[in-house]
C-alpha positions in Angstrom: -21.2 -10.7 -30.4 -17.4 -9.6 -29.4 -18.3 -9.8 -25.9 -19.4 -13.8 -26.5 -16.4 -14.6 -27.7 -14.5 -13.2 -24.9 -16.7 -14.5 -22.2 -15.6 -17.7 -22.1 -12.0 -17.1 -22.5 -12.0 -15.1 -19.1 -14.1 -17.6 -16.7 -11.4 -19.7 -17.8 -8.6 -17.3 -17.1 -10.1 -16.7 -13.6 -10.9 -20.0 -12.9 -7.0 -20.5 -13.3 -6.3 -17.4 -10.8 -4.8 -15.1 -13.4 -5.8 -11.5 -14.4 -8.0 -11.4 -17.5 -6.1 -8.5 -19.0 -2.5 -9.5 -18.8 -2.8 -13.3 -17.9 -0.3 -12.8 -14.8 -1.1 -15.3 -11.6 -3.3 -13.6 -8.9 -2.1 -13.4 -5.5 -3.8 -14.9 -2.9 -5.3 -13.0 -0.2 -5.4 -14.5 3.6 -8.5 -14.4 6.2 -11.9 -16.2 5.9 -13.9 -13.4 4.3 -13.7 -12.3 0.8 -10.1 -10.2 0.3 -9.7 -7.8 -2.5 -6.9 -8.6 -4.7 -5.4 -5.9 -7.2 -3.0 -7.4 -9.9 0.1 -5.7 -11.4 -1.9 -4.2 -14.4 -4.7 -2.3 -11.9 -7.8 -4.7 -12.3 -9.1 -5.3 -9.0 -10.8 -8.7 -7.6 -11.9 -10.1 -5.2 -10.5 -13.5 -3.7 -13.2 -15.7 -1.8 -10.5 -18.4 0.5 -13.9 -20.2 1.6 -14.3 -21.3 -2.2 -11.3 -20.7 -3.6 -12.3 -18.6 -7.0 -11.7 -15.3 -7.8 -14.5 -12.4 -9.4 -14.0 -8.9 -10.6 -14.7 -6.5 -7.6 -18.0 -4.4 -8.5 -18.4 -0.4 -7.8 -19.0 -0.2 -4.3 -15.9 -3.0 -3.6 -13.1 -0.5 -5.1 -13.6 2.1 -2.8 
């Protein structure tokens, strides 16, 4: 239930390019394939220039 609440709150947040855990802007990342972004609080993402958007980097991106 908590995590349906919260849901929607950061696809909004991301769609905006800012971190879902302390709201600061994202930076952008440069090239044509997917970049991987990692914001002043730790939470890493991954920055598609192609389409713009951001997502939170899975497992096997962190390494």
């Amino acid at each position: 239930m908590f995590k349906n609440m919260l849901a929607p709150v950061q696809a909004w947040l991301m769609s905006q390019g800012k971190c879902v855990g302390c709201s600061k802007p994202l930076p952008k990342g440069e090239g044509k394939e997917p970049v991987r972004v990692v914001c002043t609080c730790g939470r890493i993402y991954m920055y598609d220039p192609a389409t713009n958007k951001y997502r939170r980097a899975l497992l096997n991106e962190i390494k």
